[in-house]
C-alpha positions in Angstrom: -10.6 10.5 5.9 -12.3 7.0 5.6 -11.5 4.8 2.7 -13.8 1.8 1.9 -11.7 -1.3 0.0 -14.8 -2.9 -1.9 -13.4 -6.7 -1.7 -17.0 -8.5 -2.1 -16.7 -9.5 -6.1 -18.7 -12.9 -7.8 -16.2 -15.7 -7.6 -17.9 -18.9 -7.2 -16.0 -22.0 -5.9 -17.0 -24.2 -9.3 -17.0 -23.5 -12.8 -18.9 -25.7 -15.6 -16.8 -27.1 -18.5 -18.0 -26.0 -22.0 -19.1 -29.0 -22.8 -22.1 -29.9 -20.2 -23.2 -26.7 -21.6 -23.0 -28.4 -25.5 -24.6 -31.0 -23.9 -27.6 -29.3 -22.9 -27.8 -27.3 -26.2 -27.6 -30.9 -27.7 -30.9 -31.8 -25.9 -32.8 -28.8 -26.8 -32.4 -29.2 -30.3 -33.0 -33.1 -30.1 -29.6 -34.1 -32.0 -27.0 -36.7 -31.6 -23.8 -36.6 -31.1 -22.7 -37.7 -34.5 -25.3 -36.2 -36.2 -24.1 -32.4 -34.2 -20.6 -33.7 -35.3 -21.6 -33.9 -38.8 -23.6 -30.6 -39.1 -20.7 -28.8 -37.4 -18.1 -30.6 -39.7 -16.0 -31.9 -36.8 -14.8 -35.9 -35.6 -17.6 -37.6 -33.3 -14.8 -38.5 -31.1 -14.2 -34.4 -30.7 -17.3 -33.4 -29.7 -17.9 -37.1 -27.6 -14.7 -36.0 -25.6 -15.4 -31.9 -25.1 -18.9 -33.5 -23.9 -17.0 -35.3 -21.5 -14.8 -32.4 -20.4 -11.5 -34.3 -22.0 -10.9 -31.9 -24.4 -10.9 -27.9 -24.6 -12.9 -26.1 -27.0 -10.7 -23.8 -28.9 -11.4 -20.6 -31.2 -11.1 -23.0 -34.3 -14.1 -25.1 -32.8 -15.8 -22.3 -31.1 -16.4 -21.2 -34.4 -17.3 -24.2 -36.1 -19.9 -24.8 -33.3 -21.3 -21.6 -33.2 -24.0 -21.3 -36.6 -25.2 -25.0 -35.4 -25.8 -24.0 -31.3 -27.0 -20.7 -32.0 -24.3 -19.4 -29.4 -21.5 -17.0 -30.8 -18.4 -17.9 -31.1 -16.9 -16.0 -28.2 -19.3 -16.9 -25.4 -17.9 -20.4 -26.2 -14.5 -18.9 -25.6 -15.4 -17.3 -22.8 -17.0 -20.3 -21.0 -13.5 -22.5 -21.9 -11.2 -19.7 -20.4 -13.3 -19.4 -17.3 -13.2 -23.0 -16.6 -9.7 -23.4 -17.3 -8.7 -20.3 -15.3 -10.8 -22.4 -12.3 -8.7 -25.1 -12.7 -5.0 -23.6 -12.8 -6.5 -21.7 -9.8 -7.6 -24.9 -8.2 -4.5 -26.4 -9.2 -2.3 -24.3 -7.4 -4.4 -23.4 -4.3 -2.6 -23.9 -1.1 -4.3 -26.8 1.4 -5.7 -25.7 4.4 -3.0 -25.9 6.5 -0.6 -24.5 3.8 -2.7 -21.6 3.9 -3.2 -21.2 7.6 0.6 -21.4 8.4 0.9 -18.1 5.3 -1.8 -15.9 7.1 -0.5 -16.5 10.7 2.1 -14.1 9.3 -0.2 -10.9 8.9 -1.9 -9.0 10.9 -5.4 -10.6 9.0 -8.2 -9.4 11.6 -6.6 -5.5 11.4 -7.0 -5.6 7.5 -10.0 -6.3 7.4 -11.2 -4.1 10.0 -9.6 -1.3 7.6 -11.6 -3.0 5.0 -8.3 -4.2 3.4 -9.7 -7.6 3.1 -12.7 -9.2 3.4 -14.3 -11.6 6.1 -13.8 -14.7 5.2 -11.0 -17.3 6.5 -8.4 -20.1 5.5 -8.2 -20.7 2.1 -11.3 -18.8 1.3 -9.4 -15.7 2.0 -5.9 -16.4 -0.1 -6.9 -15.0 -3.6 -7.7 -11.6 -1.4 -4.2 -11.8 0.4 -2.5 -12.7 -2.9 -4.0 -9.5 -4.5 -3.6 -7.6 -1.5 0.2 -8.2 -1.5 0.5 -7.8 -5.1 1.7 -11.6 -5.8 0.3 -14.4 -7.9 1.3 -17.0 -5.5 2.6 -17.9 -2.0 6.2 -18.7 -3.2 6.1 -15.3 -4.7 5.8 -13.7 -1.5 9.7 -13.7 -0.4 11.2 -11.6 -3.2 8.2 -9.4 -3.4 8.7 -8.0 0.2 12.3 -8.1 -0.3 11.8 -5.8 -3.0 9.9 -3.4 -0.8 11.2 -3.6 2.8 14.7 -2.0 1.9 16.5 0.3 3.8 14.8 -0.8 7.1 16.7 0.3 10.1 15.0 -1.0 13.2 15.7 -0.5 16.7 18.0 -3.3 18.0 15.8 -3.3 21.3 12.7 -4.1 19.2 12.9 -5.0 15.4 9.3 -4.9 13.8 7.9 -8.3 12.2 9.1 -7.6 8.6 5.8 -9.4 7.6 3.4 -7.2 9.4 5.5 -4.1 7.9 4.9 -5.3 4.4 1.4 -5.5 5.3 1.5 -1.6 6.7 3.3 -0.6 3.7 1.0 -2.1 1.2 -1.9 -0.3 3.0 -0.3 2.5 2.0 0.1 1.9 -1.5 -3.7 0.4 -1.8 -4.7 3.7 -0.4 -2.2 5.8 -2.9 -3.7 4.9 -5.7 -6.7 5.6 -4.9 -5.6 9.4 -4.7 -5.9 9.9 -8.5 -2.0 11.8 -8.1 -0.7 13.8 -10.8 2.5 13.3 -12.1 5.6 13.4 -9.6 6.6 17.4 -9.8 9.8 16.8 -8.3 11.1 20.0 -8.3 7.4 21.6 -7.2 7.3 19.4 -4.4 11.2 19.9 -3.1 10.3 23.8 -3.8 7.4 23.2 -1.2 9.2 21.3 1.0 11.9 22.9 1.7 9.5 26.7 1.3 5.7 26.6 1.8 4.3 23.5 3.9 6.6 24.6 7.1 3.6 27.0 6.9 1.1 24.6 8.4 3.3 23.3 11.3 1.4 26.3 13.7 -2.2 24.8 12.8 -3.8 21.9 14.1 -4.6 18.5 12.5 -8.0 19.8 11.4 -6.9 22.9 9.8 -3.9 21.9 8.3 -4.3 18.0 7.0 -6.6 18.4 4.0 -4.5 21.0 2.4 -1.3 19.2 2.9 -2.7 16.3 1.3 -4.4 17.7 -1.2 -1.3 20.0 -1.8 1.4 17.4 -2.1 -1.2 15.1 -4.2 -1.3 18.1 -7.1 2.9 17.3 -7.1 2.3 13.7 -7.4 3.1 13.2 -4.2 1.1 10.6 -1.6 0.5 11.4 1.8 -0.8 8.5 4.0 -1.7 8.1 7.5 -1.9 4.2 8.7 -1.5 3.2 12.1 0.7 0.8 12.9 0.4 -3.0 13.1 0.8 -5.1 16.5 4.6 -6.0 15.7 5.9 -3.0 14.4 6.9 0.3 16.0 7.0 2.3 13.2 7.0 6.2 12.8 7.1 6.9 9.1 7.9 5.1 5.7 9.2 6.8 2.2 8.4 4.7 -0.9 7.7 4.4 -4.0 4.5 3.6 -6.7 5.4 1.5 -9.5 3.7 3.9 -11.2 6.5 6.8 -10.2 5.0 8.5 -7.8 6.4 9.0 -3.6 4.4 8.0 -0.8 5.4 9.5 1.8 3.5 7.2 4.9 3.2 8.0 8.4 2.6 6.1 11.0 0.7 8.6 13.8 2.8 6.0 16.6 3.9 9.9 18.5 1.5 12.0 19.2 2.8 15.4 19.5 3.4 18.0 17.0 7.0 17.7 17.0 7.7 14.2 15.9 4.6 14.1 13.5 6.1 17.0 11.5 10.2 16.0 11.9 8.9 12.3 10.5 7.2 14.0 7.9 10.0 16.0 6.8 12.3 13.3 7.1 10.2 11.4 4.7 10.2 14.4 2.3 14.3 14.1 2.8 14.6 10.7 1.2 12.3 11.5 -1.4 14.3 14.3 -2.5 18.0 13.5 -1.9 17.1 9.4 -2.4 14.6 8.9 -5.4 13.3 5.6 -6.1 14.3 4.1 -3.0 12.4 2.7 -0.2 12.6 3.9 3.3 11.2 3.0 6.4 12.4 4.0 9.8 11.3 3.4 13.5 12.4 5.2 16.8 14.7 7.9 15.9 15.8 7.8 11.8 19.5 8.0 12.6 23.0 6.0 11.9 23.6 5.6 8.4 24.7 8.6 6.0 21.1 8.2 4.2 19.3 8.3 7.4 21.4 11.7 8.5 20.8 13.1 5.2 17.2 12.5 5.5 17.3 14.4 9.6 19.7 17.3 8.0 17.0 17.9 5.0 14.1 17.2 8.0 16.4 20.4 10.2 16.6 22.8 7.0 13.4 22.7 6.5 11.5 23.2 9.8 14.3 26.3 10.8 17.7 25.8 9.3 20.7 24.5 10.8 22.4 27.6 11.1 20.0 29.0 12.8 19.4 26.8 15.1 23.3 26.3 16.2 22.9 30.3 16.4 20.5 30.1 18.7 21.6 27.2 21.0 24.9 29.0 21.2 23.3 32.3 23.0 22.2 29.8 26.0 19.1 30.7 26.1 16.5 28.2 27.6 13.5 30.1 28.5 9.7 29.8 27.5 9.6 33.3 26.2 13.3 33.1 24.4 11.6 29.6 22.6 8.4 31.4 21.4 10.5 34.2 20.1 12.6 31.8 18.1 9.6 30.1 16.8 7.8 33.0 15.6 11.2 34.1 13.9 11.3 31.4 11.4 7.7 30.8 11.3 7.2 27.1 13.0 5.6 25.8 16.2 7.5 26.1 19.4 7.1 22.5 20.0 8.8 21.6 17.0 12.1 24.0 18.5 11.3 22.3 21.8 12.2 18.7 20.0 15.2 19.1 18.5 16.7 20.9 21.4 15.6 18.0 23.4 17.4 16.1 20.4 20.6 17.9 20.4 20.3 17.7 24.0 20.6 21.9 24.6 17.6 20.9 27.2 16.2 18.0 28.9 13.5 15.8 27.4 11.2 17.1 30.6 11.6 20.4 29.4 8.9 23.0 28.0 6.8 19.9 26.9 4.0 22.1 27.7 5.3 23.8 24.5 4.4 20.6 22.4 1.1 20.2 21.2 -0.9 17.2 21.2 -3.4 16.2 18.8 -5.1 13.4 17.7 -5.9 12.7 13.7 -9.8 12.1 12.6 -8.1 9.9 9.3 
């Protein structure tokens, strides 16, 4: 899956002031100042100070100018809010080193080689960061990731850089909605969840990716894969659209079958049992009762709890007893092979040969 961010748009660094353009119409037609003043039925000192760019043209004058410059009314308009839009943007543009010390946060050169942003630098680049992050300005910045990064539980050994997580989040929601969902189905995609896509754990990435994207994007449902930023050790993320709809993000950090398809299920977890909150969780997702809620729904899912405390309690460890669980309720052996490495029923050097690895092409 490749997805091209088109970032290169027309937006000149000047803008010209309504009135060098009366100006020039002025000329053409050969008239004064007073005598265009006249004709138009305005002051001379109104149109001697729009010439000068002291004054604004507004949709009264617009259309008194209009019949006498041959010009409609609304192109005036429109040339008055582009300049004034210029300036407010000029206005509050950051200096150089303002907007130097704001990118230094972000992972800049890995956005734009996912064609998040576009190559340019300084403050030639803030207006793309701003839109990017979904702000209007640098002082928005602070209460729009707190907004977002909720609900992180980072390792204590290595918490991510909060800033380079809001960036990997908002990769995911740029590429969301550009997924054309439906509308969140939430009990068709808990029905699937917790039923059908346990299904495609026994197929490889190739086989099985397309139809569990396309599958949970008919529920409303986003599933994004976005590697990891340099800062962050990240294995999945569970958030939300303004627009309603999940995304459920993984990070691809692990690669073996087993902790692809427990972080994805995890993720389903918080969507179901935690709607309309954000989640994002590194290492292991456990120690709070949302995070064990999320691993219990995650366990249901792939075999069921039961059964899988049935089947630890019979002691048996072997290859052949593993594949003959597995094929019982219909999963991959590696995924058994994980969480009886994670509930410690066998040593994490144990039947890894079971696992599968596998490497996405998204």
């Amino acid at each position: 899956m490749t997805v091209t961010i088109d970032r290169e748009e027309f937006a000149p660094n000047w803008s010209v002031h309504p009135g060098a353009v009366l100006e020039e119409r002025l000329e053409v037609f050969g008239l004064s100042q007073a005598e265009f003043a006249r004709r138009a039925g305005l002051t001379a000192k109104l149109v001697s100070d729009i010439i000068a760019g002291k004054n604004i043209v507004s949709s009264s004058t617009a259309h008194a100018i209009a019949p006498v410059t041959g010009l409609p009314a609304i192109v005036w308009l429109n040339l008055q809010s582009a300049h004034s839009l210029f300036e407010e943007q000029a206005r509050s543009r950051p200096t150089e080193a303002a907007a130097q010390k704001f990118l230094a946060r972000f992972p800049v050169r890995d956005l734009q080689s996912r064609k998040m942003l576009p190559n340019k630098s300084g403050v030639d680049l803030i207006d793309d960061v701003l839109r990017f992050l979904g702000i209007g300005s640098l002082s928005a910045y602070s209460a729009r990731r707190a907004g977002l990064v909720v609900n992180y539980r980072h390792s204590q050994t290595f918490p991510s850089s909060e800033d380079h997580l809001f960036a990997w989040l908002q990769c995911g929601v740029v590429r969301a909605r550009q997924m054309r969902l439906s509308a969140y189905d939430k009990v068709g995609f808990e029905k699937a969840a917790r039923r059908e896509l346990r299904a495609l754990t026994v197929k490889r990435p190739d086989d099985f990716w397309a139809d569990l994207v396309e599958k949970c994007r008919t529920l409303g449902v986003a599933i994004v894969a976005e590697p990891p930023f340099p800062g962050t050790k990240l294995s999945g993320a569970a958030h939300w659209l303004d627009e309603g709809n999940p995304v459920i993000q993984l990070s691809l950090r692990h690669k073996t079958n087993d902790h692809f398809w427990w972080s994805f299920f995890h993720e389903c977890g918080h969507v179901i049992l935690h709607p309309e909150q954000n989640f994002v969780d590194d290492a292991t997702p456990r120690g709070s009762e949302r995070e064990d809620e999320a691993n219990e729904f995650a366990l249901e899912a792939l075999v069921g709890k039961k059964r899988l405390e049935q089947f630890i309690a019979t002691g048996r460890r072997s290859r052949a007893a593993i594949l003959a669980f597995a094929n019982e309720v219909g999963v991959h052996p590696g995924s058994v092979v994980g969480m009886l490495q994670f509930r410690e029923a066998i040593t994490w050097g144990q039947h890894n040969d079971l696992k599968e690895s596998f490497r996405f092409s998204v």
